[in-house]
N, C-alpha and C positions, 0 to 999 in steps of 0.2 A: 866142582865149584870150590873156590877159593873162602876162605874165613872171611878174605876183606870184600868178594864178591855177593857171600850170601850177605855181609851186614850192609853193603848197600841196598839189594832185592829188597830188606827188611823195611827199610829207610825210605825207601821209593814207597813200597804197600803203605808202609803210614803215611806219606804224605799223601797217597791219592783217597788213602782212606778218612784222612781229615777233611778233604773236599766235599767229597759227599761219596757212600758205599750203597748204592740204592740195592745190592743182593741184599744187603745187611737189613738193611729197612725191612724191606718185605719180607725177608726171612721171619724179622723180627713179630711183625703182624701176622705174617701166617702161622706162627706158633697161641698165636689166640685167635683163631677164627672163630672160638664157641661165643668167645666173647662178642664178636663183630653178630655173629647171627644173631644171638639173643638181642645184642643193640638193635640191629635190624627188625626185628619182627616188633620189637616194643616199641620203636620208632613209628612203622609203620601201620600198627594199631590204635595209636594215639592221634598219629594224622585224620585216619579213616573215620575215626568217631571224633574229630575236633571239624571235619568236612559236615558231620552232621548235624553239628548246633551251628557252626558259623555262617549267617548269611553270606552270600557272594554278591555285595556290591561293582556295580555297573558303572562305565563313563556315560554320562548324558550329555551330548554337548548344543549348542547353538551357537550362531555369528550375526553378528549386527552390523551394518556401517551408518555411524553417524552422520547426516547431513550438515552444510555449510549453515548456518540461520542466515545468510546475506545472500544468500542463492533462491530465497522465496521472491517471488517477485506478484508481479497483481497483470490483469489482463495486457494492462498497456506495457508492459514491460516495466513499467517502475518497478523497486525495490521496496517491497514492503517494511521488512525489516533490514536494519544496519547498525545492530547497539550490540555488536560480538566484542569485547574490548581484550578479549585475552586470545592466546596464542591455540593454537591446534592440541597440543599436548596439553594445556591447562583446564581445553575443554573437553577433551576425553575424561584427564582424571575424575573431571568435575561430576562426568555422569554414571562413571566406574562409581566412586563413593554413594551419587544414586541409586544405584544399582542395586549394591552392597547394603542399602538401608533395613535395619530390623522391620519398618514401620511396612514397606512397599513388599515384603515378605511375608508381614502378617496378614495385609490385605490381600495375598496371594491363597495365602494357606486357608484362610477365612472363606475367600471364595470358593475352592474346594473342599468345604467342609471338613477341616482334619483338624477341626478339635473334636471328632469322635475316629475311636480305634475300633474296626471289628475286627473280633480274633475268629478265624475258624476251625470250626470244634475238632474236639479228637483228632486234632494233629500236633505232632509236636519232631523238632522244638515249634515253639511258638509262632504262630504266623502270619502276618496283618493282613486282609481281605482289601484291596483297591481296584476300584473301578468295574471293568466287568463282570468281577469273579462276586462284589457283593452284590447280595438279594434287595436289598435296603439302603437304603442313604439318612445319616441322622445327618438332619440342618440343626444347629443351634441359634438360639435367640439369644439367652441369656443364660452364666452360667457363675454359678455364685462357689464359694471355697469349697464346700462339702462336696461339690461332685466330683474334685480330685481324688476325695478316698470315699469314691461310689462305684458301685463293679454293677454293671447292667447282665442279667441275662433275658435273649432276646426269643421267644421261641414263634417260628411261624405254625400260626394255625391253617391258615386258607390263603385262598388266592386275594383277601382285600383286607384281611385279618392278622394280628399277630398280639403277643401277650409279653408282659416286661413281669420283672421280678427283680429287686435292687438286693445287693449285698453290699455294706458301706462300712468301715473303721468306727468303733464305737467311742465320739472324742470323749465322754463322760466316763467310760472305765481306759483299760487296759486298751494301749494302741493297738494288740497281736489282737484282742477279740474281735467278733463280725457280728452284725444285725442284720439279717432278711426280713422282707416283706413277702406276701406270697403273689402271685401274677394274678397281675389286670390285665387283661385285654383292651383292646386297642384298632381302630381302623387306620388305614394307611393314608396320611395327610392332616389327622386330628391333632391338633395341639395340645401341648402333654403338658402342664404346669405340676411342679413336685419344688419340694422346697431348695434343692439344688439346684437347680434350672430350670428354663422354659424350653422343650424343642418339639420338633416333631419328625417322626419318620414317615419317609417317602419310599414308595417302591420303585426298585431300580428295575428288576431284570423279570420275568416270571420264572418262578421255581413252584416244581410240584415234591418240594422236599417237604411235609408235614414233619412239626414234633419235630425238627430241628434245632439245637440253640445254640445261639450265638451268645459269644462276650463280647460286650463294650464297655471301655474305657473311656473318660473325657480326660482329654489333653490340655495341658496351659498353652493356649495358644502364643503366648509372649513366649512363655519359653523356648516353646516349638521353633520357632521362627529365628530367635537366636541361635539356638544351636545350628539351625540350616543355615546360617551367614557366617557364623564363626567356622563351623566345622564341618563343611563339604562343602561349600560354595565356593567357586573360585572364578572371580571374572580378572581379565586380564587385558594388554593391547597385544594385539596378533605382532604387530610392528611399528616402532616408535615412530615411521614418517606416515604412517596410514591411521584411519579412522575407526580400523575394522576392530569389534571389541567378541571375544568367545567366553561364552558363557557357560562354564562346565559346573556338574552336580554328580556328586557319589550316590546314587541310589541301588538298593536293592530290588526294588520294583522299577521296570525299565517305563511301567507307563506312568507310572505314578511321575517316575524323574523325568517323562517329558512333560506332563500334564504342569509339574511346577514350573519349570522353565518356560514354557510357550504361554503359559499364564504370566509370570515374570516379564517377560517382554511386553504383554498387552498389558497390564497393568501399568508399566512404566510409558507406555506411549498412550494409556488413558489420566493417568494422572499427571503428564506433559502436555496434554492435550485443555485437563480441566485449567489448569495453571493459566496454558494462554490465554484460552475464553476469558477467565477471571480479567485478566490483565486488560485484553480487550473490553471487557466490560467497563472497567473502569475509566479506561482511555477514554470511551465513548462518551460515560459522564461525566468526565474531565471536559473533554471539549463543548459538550453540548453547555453546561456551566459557563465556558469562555465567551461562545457563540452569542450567549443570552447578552452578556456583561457590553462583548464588543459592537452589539448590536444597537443597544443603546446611546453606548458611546459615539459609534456612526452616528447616530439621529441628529445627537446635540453637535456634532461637527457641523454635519447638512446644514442643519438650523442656522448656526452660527455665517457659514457662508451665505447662504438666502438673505438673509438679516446685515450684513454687511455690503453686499450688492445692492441690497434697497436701502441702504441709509444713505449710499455716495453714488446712487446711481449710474450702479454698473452692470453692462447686463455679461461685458467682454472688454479684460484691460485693453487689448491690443485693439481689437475693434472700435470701444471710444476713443483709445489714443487717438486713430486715428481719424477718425469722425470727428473729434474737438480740430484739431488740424484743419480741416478741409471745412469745417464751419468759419473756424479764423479765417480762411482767406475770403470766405463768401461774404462773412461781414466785413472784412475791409473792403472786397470789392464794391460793396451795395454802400458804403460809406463816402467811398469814390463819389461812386454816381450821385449819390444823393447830395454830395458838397457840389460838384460839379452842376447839378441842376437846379441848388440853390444860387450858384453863381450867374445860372443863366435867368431865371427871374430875376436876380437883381439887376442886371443889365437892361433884361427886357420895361424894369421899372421903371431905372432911370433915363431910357432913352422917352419913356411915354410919357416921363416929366420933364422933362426938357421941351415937350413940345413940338418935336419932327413928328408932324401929320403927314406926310409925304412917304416917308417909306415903309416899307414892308415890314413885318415881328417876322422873327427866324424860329418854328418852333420847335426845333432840333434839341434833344435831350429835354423834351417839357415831358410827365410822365401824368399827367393831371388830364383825364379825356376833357372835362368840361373846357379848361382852359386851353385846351389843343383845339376844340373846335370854336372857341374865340375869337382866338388869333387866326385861325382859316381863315374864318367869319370876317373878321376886320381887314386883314389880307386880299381877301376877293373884294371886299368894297373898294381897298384902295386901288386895285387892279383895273376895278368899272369906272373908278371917277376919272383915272389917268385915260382910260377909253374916251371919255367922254368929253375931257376938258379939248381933245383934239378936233370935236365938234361941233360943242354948244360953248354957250358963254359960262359966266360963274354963277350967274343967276334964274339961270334955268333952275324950275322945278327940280326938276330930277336930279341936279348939280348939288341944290340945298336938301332933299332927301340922303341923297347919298353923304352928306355932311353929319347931317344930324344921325344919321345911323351910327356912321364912323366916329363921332362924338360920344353916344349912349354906349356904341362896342369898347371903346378905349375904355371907361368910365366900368366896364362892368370887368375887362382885363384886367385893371389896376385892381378889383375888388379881389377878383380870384386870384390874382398875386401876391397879395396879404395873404389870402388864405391857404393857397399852396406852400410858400415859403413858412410858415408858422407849421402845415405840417410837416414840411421836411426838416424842417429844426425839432421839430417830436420824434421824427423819424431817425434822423443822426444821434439823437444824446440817447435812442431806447438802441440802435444800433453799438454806439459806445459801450453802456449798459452790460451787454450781451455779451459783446467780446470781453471785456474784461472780467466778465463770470468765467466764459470758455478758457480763458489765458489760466486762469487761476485753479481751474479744474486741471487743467494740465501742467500746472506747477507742482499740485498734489498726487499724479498719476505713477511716480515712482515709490513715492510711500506705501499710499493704496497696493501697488502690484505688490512690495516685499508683505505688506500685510497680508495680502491673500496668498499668498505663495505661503506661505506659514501655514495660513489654516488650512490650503487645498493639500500640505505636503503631510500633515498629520490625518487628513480626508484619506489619502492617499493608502499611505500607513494602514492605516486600520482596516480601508475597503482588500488591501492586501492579506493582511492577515486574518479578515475573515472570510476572503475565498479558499485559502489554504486551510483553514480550519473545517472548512463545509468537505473539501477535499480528503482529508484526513478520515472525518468522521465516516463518510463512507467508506475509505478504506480499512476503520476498525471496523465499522458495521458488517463487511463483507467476511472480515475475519471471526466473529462471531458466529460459531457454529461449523466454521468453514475447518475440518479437520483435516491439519496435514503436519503427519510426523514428522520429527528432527529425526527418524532414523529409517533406515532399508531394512529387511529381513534377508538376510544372504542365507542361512539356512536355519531352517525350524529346527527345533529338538529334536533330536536324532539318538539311539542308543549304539555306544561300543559294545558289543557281546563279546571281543576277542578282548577287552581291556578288564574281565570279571579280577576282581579283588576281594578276598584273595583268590587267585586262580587254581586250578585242585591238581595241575600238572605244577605248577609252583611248590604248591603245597607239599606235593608227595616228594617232590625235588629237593625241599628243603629238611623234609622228614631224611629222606636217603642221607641227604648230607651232612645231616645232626646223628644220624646212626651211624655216619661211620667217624665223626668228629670226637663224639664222645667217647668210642674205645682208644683212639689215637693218642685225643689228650690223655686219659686218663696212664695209657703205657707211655706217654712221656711226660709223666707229672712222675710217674712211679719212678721214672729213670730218672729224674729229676730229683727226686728225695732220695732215692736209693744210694747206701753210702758203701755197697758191697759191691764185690767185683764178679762180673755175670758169665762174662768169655772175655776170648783173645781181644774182639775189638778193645774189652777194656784197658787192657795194659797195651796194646799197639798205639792208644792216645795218648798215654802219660808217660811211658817210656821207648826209648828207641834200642831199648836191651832186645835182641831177637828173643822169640818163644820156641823154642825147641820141639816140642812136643804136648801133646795132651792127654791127661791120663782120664780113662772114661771112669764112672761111679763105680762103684763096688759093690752090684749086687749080690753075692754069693755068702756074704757076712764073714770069709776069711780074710785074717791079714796076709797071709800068703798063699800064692800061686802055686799050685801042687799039679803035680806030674800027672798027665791027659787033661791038662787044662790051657795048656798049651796055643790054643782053637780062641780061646773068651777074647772078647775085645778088651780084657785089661788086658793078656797078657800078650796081644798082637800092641798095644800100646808100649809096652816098656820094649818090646824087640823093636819098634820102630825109633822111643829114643835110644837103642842102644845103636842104631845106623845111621841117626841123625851126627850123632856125636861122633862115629868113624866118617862121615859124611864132612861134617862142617868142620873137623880139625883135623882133617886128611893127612897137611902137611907138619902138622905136629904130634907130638907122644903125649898122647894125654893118658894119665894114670892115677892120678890122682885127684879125685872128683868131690867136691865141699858140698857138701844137701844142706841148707840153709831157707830160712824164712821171715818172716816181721815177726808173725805173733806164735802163740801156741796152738795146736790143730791143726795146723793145714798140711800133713800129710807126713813131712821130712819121714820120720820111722819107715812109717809103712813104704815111700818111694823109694828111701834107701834097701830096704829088705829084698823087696820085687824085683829091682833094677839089679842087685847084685846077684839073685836069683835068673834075671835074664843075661848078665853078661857071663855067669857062670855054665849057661847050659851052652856055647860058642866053643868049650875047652879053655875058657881061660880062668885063670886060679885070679880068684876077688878072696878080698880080706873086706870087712864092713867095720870101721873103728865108731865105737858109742863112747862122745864126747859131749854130751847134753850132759849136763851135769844137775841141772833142776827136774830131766824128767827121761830118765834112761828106761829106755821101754825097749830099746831093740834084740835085746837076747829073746824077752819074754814073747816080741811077733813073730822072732825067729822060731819060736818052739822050743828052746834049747832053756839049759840049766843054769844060770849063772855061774864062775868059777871063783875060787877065793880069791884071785890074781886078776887086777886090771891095769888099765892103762893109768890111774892112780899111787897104784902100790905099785909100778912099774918106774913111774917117776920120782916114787919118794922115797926108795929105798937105796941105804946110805952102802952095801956094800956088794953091791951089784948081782945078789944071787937070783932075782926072777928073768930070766931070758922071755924071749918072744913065743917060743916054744909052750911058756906054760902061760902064757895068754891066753892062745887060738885055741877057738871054739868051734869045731866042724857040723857043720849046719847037715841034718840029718837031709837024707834022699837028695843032696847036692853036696857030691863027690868034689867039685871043687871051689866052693863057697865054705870062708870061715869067717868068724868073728869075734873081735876082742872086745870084754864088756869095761864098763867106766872103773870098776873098783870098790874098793868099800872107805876109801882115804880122802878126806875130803882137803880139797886144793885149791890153791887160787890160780885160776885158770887161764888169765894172762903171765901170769912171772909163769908157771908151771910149763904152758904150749910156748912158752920163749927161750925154754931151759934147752941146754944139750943134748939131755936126756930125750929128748922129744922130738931131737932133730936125729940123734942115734936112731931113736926107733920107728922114723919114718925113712930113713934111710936104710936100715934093716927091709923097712916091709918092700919098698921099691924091689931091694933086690931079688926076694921069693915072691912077688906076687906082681901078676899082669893088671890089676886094675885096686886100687884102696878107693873104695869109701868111707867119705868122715859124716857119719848123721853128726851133726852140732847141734850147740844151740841157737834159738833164733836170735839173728842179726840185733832187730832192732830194739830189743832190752839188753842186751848186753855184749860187753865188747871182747867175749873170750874168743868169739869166731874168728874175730880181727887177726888176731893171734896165730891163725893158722892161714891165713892167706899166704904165708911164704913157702906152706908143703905143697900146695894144691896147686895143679894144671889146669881147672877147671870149676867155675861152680857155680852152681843149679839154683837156682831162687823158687823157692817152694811159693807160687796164687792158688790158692783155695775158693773154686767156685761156688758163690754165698756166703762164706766164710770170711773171706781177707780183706779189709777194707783197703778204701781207693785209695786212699791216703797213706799207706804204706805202702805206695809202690814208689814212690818218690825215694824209697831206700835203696831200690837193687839202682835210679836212674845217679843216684848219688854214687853208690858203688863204682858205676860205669866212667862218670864224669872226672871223679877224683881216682880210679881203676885201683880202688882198694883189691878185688880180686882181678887175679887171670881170665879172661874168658866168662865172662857173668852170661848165663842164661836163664829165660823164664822158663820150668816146666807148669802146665795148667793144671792142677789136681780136681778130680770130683766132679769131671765133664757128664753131662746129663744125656743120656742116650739117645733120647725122646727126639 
């Protein structure tokens, strides 16, 4: 592999390592698994005993469908009611809010008696007794403040017996103190008056538990009843185009949450129920009120028409109309006739005065019997005489009888003549009379009609509106009493058992999840504060220097690596960088290798020692130059003696007598390892590693030596190292795992960027074996 091949490799790993490295992860967490267990077990002990105080509330649910109100109707099919004025949605919400009321919840709760708590004994956590499980049922009558901070103990004696004993908050001293009384006895049904309430208990269930005892508590039932509408109550609409309303409740007890609920419902369709009665009640008195008023009213109508018919004599407009008619023509006919037969007497008069004894009276249109039989009368005489005259003389008897008859008849004609034309002139002017009363009646017979059409149209009016009234009244009558709810039952109160809250398979789940949550964060809060560098991933994220190698801890407590030690995982470390480096710069002569770092500690001495230690046991001759000038330690890890001669007094001497020769320090039990120490002169170590002198005696050491190292000193306080980056083939950036912070790694990536040195690599120092 190639230099420019492995620092791609390198470049690639960091980026997929920036991705996401999930060995890394796990790795990471499986080096604390004590940690994850002990989370675990304290996790899951906490749940176990938080499982045994938490009740596990239930879903209770119910469904209702509202009815239309315009859909009641009455036998005949009429519509009873029709006064819906709002829309479907406004009349859901309207009785969701009903629903929802504290008031229709208290009278819930009331009717199941829960303004008393019975706890059952000797168990705990604490436990409320409902329904079948209590032996007893406290009814309350009345219950005044002090029974809030009154603690009942209840103990059964017998099967019709039991015994109370009060312990209550003392409001006269200290609220923590308690007052008891000692136990009364008591029969089941007797009413119990005490100065905190009135109630009595009823026996529920038989129990042969003697010496038993219960605690009871009274409850505010206001309060009670709020809290179930605020805080577990929840009614809703199933679907905005439908009517259907679900009724859900958080209970821990599944019968008590349906007991409330199915009570809830019957409450609201009895209290909907009293509401309509009311209303029909009212209505009914409403009308029966009107019925009275209009009845009256009719009367004086009636009256008023009766009283108008008999003032103008009427009994039927149309009918007199036409009756006055058909009398008008009868008296003018009878007027006719009676002119006409007055016409005829006078004719008859004046012919009987004129004196024609000879001919006959005509008694045609005569209407008078007497004078009808008159004129016969005088008629047949003239008929006999005219017989007679054809026989006898004029002076015949019988001739002068028939005269004188015919004389007295005339004589008694003209009488009745008078007296029938004087009646018929009574008879015409009472005929005139008459008609002209009829005329006149029927000149007034359209006023008359508009007047009675007036009164029969308000007659009318009214006899209307008090059939419809009478009509009404039955039909609130009928709805009085008559119970039918505005709603369906679709389903009764029902209990979810798979819906328990909290659920204890939740519960454990959520313990698991907070046991392994807590180690996670807490090793990435650590990583998060942590300002040291841990391993390779650290510096593979801030820099794209390759890491060369990794040097594991040093548990043996020596600075160097001694012969049969060969086998340790340090000293398999420094041979493996020393084939990295023949490895990754194959195609170059690398000989001259720079051990540099950020700060003080993290290794340089000691990796330069070891490493020169491992490139010297291959046969090849290393020289190790100490150029730390603030902390020269490397003769003293070598083992070796200092010499009076360094690379110091090597530099500053003005007439060239110290050769290289009396540098070198030969590093005992390594035959070809030496080292030259700093000196005893002190220099400034940029003008000095710039001088001639400095480049003579790196050029010297190339020539007798297969590998120099320069321990220096660390980079990033000082810039003498700089100084030699133009001897060096190679150089090493000392990371101190724990030791070197992150933030100085930005030094070798500067290094890199700006290629102050040849070849920069990271080695890892103080790797943990573990």
């Amino acid at each position: 592999m190639t230099e420019k091949e492995y620092f791609d490799s390198q470049m690639s790993s960091k980026e997929n390592g920036e991705n996401f490295d999930l060995k890394a992860l796990l790795t990471k967490y499986l080096k604390s698994w004590k940690f994850f267990l002990i989370s675990l077990i304290v996790f899951l002990a906490l749940a176990v005993a938080a499982l045994q105080f938490v009740r596990t509330s239930y879903d209770v649910t119910s469904k209702i469908l509202l009815k239309n109100e315009t859909t009641t109707i009455d036998a005949s099919g009429n519509n009873l009611v029709n006064n819906n004025p709002f829309s479907n949605s406004e009349k859901v919400n309207n009785e969701i809010e009903v629903l929802t009321s504290v008031h229709l919840m208290r009278s819930v709760l009331d009717s199941l008696s829960l303004q008393a708590k019975v706890i059952a004994p000797d168990v705990f956590p604490e436990t409320e007794l409902y329904g079948s499980e209590l032996p007893f049922k406290i009814v309350v009558d009345t219950l005044f403040p002090l029974a809030y901070k009154t603690t009942l103990k209840i103990k059964i004696e017998g099967a019709d017996s039991f015994s109370i004993t009060e312990e209550f908050e003392d409001a006269l001293t200290d609220s923590s103190s308690s007052s008891s009384y000692g136990y009364n006895t008591y029969n089941y049904g007797y009413k119990i008056e005490k100065p905190y309430g009135i109630f009595h208990v009823v026996k529920n269930v038989e129990t042969t538990s003697k010496d038993v005892e219960f605690v009871a508590e009274f409850r505010d039932i206001d309060e009670l009843a709020h809290d179930y509408v605020k805080k577990v109550l929840n009614i809703y609409v199933v679907n905005k185009d439908a009517s259907v309303i679900n009724i859900e409740l958080k209970e821990s007890n599944p019968e008590k949450g349906e007991d409330i609920i199915n009570g809830l419902v019957e409450m609201y369709g009895y209290k909907a129920f009293v509401e309509k009665n009311a209303v029909a009640l009212e209505n009914v008195k409403f009308i029966d009120n009107r019925l009275n008023t209009l009845s009256t009213e009719l009367s004086e109508v009636e009256m008023n028409v009766a009283q108008f018919k008999t003032e103008n004599e009427l009994a039927n407009v149309e009918l007199d109309a036409n009756s006055f008619s058909e009398q008008e023509i009868d008296y003018d006919r009878k007027l006719a006739d009676s002119e006409i037969e007055l016409k005829v007497l006078s004719s008859i008069e004046r012919n009987l005065k004129r004196g024609d004894n000879e001919s006959t009276i005509n008694s045609l249109n005569v209407s008078s019997s007497n004078l009808t039989y008159l004129i016969d009368s005088y008629n047949k005489l003239q008929i006999d005489r005219k017989s007679l005259q054809r026989t006898v003389p004029e002076n015949n008897p019988r001739m002068v009888d028939i005269r004188d008859q015919l004389s007295q008849l005339k004589r008694n004609i003209l009488g009745s003549l008078s007296t029938s034309k004087q009646s018929l002139r009574s008879t015409i002017g009472s005929i005139k009379n008459r008609s002209d009363q009829f005329a006149e009646k029927k000149q007034r017979i359209p006023a008359m009609q508009q007047q009675l059409l007036e009164i029969s149209r308000e007659q009318g009016i009214k006899e209307n509106l008090f059939l419809y009234l009478l009509q009404k009244r039955e039909e609130a009558a009928l709805m009085v009493g008559a119970k039918q709810d505005n709603f369906t039952v679709i389903d009764k109160a029902i209990t979810d058992y798979e819906s328990g809250s909290p659920s204890k398979k939740l519960f454990v789940l959520i313990a698991l999840l907070m046991a392994l949550a807590l180690p996670i964060a807490i090793i990435h809060l650590r990583d998060i504060l942590n300002t040291k560098v841990k391993g390779k991933n650290d510096i593979e994220k801030r820099t794209s220097v390759p890491v060369i190698g990794e040097i594991a801890h040093n548990t043996s407590g020596k600075n160097l690596i001694e012969k049969g030690e060969e086998v340790s995982a340090l000293a398999q470390g420094f041979r493996m960088m020393r084939m990295n480096l023949d490895f990754i710069l194959s195609k170059k002569k690398v000989q001259t290798v720079l051990v540099t770092s950020a700060i003080k500690g993290e290794g340089k001495t000691f990796f330069s020692s070891n490493m020169g230690v491992a490139l010297a046991s291959s046969n090849s001759k290393v020289v190790i130059l100490e150029l730390d000038k603030h902390n020269p330690e490397l003769i003293a890890t070598l083992g070796e003696t200092k010499k009076e001669y360094g690379v110091t007094n090597y530099l500053n001497q003005p007439f060239n007598t110290i050769t290289v020769n009396d540098l070198l320090i030969p590093v005992k039990d390594n035959e070809n390892l030496f080292a030259i120490g700093l000196g005893s002169e002190q220099v400034d170590g940029l003008e000095s590693f710039n001088s001639k002198k400095m480049e003579t005696l790196m050029a010297q050491l190339r020539q007798e030596f297969d590998y120099i190292l320069i321990d220096s000193a660390p980079i990033g306080k000082l810039a003498d190292t700089l100084a030699l980056s133009k001897y060096t083939d190679c150089c090493l950036y000392m990371v101190r795992a724990k030791h070197s912070k992150l933030e100085d790694l930005s030094i070798i990536e500067d290094v890199r960027i700006n290629k102050k040195f040849k070849n920069p690599m990271v080695v890892m120092n103080d790797i943990s074996t573990k």
